[in-house]
py3Dmol code that shows the C-alpha trace and the ligand (Angstrom):
import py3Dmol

protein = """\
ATOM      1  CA  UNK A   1      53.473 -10.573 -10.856  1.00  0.00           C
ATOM      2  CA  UNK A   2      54.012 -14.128  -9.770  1.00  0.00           C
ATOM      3  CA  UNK A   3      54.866 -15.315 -13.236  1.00  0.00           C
ATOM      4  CA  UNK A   4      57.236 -12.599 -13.457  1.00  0.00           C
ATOM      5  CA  UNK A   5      58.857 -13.443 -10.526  1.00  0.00           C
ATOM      6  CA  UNK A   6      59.668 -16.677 -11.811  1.00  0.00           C
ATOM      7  CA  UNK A   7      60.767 -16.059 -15.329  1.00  0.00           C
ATOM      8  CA  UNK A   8      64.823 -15.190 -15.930  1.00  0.00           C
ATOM      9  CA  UNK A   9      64.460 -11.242 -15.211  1.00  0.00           C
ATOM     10  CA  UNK A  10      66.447  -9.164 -17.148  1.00  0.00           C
ATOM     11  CA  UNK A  11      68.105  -5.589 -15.557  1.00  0.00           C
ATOM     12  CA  UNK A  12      66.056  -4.026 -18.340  1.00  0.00           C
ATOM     13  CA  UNK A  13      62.777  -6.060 -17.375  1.00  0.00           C
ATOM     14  CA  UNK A  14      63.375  -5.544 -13.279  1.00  0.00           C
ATOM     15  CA  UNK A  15      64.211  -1.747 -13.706  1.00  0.00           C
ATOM     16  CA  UNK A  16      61.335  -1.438 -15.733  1.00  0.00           C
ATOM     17  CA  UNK A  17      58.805  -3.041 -13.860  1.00  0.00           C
ATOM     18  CA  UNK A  18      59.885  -1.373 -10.914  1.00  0.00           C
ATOM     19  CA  UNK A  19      59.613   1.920 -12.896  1.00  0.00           C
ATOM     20  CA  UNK A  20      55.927   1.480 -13.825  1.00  0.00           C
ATOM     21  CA  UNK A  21      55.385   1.162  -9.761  1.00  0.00           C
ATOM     22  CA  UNK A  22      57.356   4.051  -9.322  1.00  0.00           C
ATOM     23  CA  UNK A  23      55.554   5.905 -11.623  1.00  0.00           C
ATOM     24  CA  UNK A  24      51.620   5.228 -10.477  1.00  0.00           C
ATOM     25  CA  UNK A  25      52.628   5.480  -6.648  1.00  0.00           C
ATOM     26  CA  UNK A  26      54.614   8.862  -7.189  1.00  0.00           C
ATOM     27  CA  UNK A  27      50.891   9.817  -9.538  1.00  0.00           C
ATOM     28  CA  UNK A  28      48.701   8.938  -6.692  1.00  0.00           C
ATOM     29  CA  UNK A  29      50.647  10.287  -4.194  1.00  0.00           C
ATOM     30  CA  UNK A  30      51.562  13.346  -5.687  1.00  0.00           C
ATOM     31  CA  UNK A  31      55.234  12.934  -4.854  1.00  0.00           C
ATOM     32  CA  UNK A  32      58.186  14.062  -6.879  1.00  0.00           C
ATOM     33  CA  UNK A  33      59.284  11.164  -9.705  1.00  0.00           C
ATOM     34  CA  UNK A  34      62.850  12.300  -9.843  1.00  0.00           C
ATOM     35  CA  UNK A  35      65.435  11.793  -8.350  1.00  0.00           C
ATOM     36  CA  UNK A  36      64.124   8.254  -7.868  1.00  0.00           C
ATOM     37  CA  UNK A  37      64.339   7.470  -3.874  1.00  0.00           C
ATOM     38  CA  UNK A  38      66.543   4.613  -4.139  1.00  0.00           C
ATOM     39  CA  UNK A  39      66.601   3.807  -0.174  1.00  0.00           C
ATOM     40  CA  UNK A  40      62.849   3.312   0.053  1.00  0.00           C
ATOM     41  CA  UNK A  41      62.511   0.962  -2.880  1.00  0.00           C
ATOM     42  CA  UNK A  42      65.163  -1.114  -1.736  1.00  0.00           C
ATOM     43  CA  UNK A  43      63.243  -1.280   1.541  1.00  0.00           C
ATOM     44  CA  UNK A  44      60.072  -1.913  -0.199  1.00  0.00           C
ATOM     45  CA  UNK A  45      61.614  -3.801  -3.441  1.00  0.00           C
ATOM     46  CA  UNK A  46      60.466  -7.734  -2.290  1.00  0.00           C
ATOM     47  CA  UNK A  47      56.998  -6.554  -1.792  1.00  0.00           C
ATOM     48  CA  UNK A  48      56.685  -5.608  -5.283  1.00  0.00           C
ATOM     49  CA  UNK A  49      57.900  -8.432  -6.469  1.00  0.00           C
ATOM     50  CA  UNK A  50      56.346 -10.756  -3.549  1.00  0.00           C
ATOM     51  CA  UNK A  51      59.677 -11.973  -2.341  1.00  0.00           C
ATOM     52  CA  UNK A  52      60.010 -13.186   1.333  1.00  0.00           C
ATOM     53  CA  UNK A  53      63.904 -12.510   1.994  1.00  0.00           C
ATOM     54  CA  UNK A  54      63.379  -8.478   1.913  1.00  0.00           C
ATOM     55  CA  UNK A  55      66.249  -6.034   2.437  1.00  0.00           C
ATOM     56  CA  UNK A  56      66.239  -5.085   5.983  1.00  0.00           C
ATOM     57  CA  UNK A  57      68.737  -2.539   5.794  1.00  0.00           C
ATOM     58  CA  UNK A  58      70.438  -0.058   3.920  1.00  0.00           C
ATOM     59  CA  UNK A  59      73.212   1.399   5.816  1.00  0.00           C
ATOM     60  CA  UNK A  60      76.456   3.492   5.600  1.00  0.00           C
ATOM     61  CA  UNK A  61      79.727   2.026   6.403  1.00  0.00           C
ATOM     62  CA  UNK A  62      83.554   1.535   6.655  1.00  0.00           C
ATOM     63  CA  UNK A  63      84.112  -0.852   4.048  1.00  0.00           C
ATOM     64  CA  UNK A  64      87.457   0.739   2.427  1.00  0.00           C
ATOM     65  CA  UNK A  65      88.301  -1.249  -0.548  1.00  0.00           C
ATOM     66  CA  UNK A  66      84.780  -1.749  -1.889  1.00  0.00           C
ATOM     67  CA  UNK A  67      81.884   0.936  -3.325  1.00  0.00           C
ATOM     68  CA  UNK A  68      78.886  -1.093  -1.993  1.00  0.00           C
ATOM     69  CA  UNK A  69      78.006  -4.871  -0.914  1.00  0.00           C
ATOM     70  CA  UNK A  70      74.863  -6.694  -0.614  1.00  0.00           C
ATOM     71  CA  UNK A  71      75.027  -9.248   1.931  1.00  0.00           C
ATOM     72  CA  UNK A  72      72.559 -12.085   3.628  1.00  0.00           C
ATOM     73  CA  UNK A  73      72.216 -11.280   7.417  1.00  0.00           C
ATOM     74  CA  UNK A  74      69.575 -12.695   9.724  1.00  0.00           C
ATOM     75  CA  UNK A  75      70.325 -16.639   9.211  1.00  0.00           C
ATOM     76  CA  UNK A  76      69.530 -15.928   5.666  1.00  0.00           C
ATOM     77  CA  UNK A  77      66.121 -14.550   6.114  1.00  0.00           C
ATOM     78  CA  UNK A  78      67.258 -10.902   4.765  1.00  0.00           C
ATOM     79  CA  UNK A  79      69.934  -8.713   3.228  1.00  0.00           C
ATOM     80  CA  UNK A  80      71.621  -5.553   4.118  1.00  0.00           C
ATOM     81  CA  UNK A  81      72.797  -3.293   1.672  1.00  0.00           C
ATOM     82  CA  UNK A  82      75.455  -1.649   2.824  1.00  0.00           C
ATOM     83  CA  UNK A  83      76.927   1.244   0.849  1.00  0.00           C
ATOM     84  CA  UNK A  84      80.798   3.347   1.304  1.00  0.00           C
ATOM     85  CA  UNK A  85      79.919   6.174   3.633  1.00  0.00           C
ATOM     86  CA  UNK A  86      83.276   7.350   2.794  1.00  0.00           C
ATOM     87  CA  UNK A  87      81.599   8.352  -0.754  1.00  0.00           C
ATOM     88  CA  UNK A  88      81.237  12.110  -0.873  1.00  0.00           C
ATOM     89  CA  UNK A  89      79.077  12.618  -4.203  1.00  0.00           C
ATOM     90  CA  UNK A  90      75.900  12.029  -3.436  1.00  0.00           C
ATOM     91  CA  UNK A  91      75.485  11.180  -7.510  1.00  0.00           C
ATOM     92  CA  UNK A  92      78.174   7.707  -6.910  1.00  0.00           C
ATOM     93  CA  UNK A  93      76.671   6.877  -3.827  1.00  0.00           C
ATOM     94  CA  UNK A  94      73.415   6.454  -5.117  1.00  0.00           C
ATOM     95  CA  UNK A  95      74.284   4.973  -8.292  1.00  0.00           C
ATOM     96  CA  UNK A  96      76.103   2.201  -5.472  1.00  0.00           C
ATOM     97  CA  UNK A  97      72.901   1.987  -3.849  1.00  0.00           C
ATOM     98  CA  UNK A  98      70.937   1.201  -7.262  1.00  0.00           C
ATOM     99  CA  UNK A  99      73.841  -1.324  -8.256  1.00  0.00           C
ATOM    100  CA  UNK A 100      73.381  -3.427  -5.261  1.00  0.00           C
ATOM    101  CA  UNK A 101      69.598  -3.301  -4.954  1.00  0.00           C
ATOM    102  CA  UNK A 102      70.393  -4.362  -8.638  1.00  0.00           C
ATOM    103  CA  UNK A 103      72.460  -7.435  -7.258  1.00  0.00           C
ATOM    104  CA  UNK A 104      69.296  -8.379  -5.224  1.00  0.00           C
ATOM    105  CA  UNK A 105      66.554  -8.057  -7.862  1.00  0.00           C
ATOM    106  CA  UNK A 106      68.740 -10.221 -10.515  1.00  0.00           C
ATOM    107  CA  UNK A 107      71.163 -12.385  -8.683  1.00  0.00           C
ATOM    108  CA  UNK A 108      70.758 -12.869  -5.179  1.00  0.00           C
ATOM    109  CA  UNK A 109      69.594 -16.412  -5.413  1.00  0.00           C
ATOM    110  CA  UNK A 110      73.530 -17.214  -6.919  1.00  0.00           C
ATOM    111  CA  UNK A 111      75.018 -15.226  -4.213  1.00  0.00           C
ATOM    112  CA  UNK A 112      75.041 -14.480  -0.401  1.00  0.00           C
ATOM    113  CA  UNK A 113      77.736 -12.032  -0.958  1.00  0.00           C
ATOM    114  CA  UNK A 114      78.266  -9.435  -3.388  1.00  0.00           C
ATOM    115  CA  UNK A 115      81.516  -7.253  -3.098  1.00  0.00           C
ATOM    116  CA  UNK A 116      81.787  -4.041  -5.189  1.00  0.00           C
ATOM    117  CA  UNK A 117      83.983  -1.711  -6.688  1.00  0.00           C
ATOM    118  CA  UNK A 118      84.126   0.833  -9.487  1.00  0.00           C
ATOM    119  CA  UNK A 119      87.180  -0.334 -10.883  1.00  0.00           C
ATOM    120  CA  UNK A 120      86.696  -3.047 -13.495  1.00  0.00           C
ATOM    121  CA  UNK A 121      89.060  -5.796 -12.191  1.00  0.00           C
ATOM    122  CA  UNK A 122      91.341  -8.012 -14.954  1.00  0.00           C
ATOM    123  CA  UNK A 123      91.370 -10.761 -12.697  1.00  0.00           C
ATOM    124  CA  UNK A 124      87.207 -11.315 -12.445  1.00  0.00           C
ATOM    125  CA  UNK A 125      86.108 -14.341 -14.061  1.00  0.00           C
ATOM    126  CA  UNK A 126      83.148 -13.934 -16.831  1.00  0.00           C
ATOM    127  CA  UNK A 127      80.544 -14.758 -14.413  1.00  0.00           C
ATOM    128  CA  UNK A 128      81.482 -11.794 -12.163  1.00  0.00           C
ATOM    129  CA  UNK A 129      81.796  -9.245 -14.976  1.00  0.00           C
ATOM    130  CA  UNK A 130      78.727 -10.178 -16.415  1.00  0.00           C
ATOM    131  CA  UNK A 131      76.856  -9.933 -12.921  1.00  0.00           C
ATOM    132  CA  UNK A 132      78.968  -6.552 -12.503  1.00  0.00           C
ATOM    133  CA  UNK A 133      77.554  -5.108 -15.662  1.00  0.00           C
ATOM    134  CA  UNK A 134      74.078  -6.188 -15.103  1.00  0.00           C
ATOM    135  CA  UNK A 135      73.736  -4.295 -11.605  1.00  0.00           C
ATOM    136  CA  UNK A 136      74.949  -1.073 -13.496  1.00  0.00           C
ATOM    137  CA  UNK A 137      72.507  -1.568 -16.808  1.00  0.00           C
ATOM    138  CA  UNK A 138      69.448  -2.097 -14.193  1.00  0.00           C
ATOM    139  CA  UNK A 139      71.292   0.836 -11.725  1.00  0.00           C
ATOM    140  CA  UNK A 140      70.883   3.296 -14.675  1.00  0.00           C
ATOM    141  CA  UNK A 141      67.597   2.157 -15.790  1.00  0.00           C
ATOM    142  CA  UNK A 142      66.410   2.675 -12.442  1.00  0.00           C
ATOM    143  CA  UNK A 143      67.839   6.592 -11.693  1.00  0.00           C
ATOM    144  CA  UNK A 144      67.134   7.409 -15.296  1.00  0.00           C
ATOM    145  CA  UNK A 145      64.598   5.985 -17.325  1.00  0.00           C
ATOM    146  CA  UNK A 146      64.870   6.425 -20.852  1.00  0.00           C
ATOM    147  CA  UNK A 147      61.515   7.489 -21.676  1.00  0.00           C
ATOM    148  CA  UNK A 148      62.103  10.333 -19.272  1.00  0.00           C
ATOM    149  CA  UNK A 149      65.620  10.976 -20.639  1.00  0.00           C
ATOM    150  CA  UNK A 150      64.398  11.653 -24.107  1.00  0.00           C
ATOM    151  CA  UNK A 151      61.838  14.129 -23.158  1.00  0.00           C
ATOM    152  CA  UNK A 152      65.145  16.120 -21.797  1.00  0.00           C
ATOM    153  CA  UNK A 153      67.217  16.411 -24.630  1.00  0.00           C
ATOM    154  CA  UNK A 154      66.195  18.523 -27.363  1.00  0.00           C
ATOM    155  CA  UNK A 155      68.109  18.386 -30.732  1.00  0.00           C
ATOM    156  CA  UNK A 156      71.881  17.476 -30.199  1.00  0.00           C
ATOM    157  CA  UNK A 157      73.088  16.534 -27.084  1.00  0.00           C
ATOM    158  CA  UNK A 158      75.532  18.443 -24.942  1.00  0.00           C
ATOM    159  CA  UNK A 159      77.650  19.111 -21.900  1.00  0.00           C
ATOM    160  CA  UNK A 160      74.869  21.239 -20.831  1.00  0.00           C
ATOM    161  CA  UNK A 161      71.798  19.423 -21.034  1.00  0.00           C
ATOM    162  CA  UNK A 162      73.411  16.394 -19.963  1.00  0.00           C
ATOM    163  CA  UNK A 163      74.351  18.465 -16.930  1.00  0.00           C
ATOM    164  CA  UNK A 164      70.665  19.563 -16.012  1.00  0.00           C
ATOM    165  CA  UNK A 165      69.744  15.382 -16.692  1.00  0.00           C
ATOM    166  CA  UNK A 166      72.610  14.617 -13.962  1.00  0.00           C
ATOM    167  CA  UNK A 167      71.129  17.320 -11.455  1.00  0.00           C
ATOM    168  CA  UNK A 168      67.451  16.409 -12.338  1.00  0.00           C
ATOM    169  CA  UNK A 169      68.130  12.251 -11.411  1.00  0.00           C
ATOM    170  CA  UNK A 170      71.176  13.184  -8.855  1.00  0.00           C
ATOM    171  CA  UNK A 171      73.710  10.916 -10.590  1.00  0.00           C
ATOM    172  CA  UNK A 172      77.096  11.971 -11.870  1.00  0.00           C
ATOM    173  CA  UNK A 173      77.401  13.433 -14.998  1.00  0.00           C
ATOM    174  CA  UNK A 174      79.713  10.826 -16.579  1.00  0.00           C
ATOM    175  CA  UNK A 175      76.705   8.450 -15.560  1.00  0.00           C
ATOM    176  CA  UNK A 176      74.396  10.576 -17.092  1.00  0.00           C
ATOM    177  CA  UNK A 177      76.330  10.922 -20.575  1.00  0.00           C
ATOM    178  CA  UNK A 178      77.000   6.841 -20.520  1.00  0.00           C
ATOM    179  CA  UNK A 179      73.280   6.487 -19.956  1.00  0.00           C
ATOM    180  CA  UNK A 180      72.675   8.838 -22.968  1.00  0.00           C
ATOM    181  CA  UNK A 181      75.314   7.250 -25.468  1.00  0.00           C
ATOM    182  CA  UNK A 182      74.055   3.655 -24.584  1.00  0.00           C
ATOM    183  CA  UNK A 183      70.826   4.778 -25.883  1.00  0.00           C
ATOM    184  CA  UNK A 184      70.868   7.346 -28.331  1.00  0.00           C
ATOM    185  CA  UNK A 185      70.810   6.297 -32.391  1.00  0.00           C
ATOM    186  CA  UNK A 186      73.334   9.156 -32.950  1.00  0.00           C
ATOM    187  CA  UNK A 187      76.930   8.531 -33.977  1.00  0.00           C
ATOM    188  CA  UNK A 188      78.595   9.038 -30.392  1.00  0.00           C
ATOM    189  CA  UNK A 189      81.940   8.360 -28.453  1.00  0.00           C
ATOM    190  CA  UNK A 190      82.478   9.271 -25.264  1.00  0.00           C
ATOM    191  CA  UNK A 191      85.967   9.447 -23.504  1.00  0.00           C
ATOM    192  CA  UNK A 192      87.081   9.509 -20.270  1.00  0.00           C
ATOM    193  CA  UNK A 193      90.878  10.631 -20.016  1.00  0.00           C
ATOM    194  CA  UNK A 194      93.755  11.694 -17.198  1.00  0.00           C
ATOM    195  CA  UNK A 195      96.995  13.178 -17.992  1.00  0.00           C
ATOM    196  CA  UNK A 196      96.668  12.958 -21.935  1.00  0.00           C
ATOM    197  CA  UNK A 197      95.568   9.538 -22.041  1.00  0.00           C
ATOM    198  CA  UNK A 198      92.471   7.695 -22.823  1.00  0.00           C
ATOM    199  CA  UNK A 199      91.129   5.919 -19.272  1.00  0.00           C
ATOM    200  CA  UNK A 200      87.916   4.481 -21.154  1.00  0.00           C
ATOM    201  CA  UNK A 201      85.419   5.165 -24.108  1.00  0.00           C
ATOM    202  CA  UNK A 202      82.247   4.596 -24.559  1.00  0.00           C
ATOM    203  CA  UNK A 203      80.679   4.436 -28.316  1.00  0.00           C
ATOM    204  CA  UNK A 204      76.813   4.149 -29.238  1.00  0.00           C
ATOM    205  CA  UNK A 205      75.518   1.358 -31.271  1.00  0.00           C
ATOM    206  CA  UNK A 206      75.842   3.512 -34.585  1.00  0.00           C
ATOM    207  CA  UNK A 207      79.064   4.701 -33.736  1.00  0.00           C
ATOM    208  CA  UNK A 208      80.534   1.468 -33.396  1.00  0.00           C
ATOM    209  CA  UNK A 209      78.947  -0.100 -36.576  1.00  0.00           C
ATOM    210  CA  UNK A 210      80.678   2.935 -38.065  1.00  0.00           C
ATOM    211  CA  UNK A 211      83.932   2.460 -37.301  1.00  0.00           C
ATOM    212  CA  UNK A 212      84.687   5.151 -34.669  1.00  0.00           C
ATOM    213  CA  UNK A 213      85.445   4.029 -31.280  1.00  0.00           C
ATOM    214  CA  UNK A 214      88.675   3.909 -29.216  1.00  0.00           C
ATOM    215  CA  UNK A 215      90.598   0.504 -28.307  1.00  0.00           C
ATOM    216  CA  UNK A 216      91.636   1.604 -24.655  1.00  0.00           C
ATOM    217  CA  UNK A 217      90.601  -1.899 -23.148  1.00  0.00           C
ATOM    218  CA  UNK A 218      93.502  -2.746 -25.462  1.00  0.00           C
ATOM    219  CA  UNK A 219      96.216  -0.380 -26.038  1.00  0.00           C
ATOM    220  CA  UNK A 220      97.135   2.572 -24.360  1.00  0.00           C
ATOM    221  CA  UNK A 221      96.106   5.350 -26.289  1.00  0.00           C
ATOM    222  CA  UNK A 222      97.123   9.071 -26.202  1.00  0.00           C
ATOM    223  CA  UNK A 223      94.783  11.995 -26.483  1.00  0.00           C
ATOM    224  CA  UNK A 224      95.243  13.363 -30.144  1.00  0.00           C
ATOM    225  CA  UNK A 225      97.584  16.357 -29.857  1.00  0.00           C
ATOM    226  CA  UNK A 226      95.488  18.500 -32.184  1.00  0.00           C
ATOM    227  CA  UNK A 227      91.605  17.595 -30.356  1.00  0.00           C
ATOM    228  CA  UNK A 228      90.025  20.013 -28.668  1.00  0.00           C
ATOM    229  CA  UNK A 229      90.377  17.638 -25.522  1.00  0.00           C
ATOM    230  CA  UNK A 230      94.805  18.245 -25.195  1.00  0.00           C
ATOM    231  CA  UNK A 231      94.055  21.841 -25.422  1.00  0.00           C
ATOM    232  CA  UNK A 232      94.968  22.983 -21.762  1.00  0.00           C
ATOM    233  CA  UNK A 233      93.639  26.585 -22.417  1.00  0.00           C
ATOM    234  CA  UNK A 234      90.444  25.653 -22.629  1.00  0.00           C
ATOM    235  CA  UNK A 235      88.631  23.817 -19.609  1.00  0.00           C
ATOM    236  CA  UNK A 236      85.608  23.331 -20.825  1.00  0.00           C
ATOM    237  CA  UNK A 237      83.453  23.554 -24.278  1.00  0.00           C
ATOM    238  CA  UNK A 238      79.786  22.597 -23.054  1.00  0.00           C
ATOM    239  CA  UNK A 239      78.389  22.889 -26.396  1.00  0.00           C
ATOM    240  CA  UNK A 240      80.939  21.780 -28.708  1.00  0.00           C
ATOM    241  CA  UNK A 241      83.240  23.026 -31.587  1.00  0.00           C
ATOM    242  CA  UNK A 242      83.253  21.395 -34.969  1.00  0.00           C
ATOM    243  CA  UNK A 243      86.836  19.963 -35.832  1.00  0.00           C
ATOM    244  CA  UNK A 244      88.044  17.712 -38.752  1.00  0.00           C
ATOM    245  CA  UNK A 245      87.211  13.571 -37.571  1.00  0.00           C
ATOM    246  CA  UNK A 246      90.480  12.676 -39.066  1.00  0.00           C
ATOM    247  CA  UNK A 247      92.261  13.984 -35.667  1.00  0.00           C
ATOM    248  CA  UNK A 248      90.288  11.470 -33.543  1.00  0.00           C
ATOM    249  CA  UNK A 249      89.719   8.963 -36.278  1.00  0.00           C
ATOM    250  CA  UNK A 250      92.586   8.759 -39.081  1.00  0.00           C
ATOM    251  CA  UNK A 251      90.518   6.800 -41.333  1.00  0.00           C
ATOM    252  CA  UNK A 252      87.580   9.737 -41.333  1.00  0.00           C
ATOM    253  CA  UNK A 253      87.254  11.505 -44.886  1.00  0.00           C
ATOM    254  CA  UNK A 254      89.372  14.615 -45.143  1.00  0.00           C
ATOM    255  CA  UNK A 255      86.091  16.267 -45.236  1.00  0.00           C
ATOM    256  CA  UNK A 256      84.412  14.624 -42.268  1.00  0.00           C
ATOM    257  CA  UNK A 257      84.031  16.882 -39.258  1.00  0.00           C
ATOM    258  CA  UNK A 258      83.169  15.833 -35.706  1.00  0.00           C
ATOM    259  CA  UNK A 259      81.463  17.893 -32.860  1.00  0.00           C
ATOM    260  CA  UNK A 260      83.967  17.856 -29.865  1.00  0.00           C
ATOM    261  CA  UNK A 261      82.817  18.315 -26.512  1.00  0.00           C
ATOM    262  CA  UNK A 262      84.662  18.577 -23.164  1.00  0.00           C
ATOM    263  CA  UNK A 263      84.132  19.214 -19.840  1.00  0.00           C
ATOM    264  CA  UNK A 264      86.381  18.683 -16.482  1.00  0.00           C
ATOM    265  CA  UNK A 265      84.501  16.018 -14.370  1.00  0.00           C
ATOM    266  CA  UNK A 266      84.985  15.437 -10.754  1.00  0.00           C
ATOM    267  CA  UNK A 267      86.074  12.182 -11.135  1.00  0.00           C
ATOM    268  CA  UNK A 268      87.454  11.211 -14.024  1.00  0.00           C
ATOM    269  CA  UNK A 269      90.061  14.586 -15.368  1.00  0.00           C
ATOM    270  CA  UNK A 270      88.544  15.625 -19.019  1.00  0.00           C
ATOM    271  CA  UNK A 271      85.482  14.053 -20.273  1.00  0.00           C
ATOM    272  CA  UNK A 272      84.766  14.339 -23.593  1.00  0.00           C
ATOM    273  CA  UNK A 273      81.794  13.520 -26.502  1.00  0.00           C
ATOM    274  CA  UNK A 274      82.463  13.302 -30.063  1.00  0.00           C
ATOM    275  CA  UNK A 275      79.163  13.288 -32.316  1.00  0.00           C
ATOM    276  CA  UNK A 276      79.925  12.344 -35.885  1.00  0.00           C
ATOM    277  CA  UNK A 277      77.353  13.202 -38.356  1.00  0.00           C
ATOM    278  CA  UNK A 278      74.681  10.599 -39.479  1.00  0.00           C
ATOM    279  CA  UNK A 279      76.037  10.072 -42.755  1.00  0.00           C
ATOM    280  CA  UNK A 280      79.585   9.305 -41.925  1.00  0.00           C
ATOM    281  CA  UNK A 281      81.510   6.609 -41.583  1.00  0.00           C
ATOM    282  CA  UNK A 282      85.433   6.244 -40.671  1.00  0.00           C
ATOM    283  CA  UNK A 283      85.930   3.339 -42.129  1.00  0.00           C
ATOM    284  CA  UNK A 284      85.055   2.391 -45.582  1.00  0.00           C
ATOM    285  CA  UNK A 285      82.701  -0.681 -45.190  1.00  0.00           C
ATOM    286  CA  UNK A 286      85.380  -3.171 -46.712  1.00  0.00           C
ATOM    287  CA  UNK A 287      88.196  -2.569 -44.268  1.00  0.00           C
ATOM    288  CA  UNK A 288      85.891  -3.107 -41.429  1.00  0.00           C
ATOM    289  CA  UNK A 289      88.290  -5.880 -39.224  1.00  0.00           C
TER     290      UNK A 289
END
"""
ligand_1 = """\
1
ZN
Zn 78.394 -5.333 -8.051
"""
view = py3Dmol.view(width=600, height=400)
view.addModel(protein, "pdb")
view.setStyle({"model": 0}, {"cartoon": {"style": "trace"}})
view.addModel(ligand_1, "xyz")
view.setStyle({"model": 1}, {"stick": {}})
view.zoomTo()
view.show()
């Protein structure tokens, strides 16, 4: 464990390692494994690791303008992690907590302050975004470890399995579908959108290399008029209806169909997953930009 401690950790490393503790304690205890108990392995986190400045605290409190923060208290000795108690979802609040004990595990020797939101700001400087997205990739490695996640989806992913994975690890379900599409080897987008338009999208690996993903970093773009998604009679489709690709992805073969998916989520208006079959593309290989 020492040499661990010194090597650069990666959030995938850290999460883990700290899964494989997880894992025995919760076998010789005889405890539940999910939903992980983020509080007491923040609490506990430095002695698994044999760190000296531990977190002392975990507390709820008035900080308006920011999710979470991770700060050094007690002339540097410790850290509090302090989390919105504003926050009424128990799912975002605990994702918060998992994102700052992920600022602690990965960063804290850069930092004595970390300040957090959920919005990703335009004016954060490289450094910051790549610390941001590092406490989220070890924050959903934590709550939902992969090799657990697999055993709970059987055949093609839906709304409704992806529902029983958010209840089972107590995380939101847009954080359980990003967790899902980061991981899976299946053609899929996922889109977040409010008022007919795209807020963000999220495309696996093979969906990506095949051309279908969404540019709403870049542009503004508008929900396709003819998706499943703009249809205002129907709220939600857990399981998904098969529609032609070309409506989400005008280079798609006339023949190409994609599974649509859509559900309301608390947060975020519509969410929505497109699979695309295996052997698709939409784009032919030589027009890739
Ligand atoms: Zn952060």
């Amino acid at each position: 464990m020492t040499e661990t401690s010194k090597a650069p950790i990666t959030p995938y490393k850290a999460a883990f390692q700290l899964t494989t503790i997880l894992k025995v304690f919760n076998a010789a205890h005889a405890s539940v494994r999910f939903p992980v108990d983020v509080v007491t392995v923040a609490e506990h986190c430095h002695e698994f690791f044999h760190w000296d400045d531990a977190i002392e605290k975990v507390v709820g409190a008035d900080i308006e303008n920011f999710e979470g923060c991770l700060a050094r208290i007690d002339d540097d000795r410790g850290w509090a992690l302090i989390f919105n108690e504003s926050i009424q979802s128990s799912g975002r609040r605990r994702f918060t907590q998992a994102h700052e004990l992920g600022h602690y595990v990965l960063h804290r020797s850069l930092r004595s302050l970390f300040e957090c939101t959920s919005e990703d700001m335009d004016d954060w400087q490289s450094e910051d975004r790549r610390m941001e997205s590092e406490a989220d990739v070890f924050a959903a490695n934590l709550l939902m470890p992969l090799d657990d996640f697999r055993e709970q989806i059987s055949g093609s992913v839906d709304f409704s399995q992806l529902r029983l994975c958010a209840q089972r690890y107590d995380v939101s379900l847009t954080a359980a579908a990003l967790r899902w599409v980061s991981a899976s080897d299946k053609k899929l987008v996922l889109v977040a959108s409010n008022d007919g338009f795209v807020r963000w999208s999220s495309s696996s690996d093979a969906a990506f290399k095949a051309g279908a993903f969404l540019r709403s970093r870049r542009d503004t773009v508008e929900i396709p008029a003819d998706s499943l998604t703009a249809d205002q009679t129907v709220a939600r489709e857990l399981d998904g209806v098969s529609v032609p690709a070309k409506i989400w992805f005008p280079n798609a073969r006339p023949g190409t169909k994609v599974r649509e998916m859509k559900i309301d989520s608390e947060q975020y208006g519509a969410l929505t997953l497109l699979e695309l079959p295996s052997t698709d593309d939409v784009w032919a290989p030589w027009s890739a930009e």
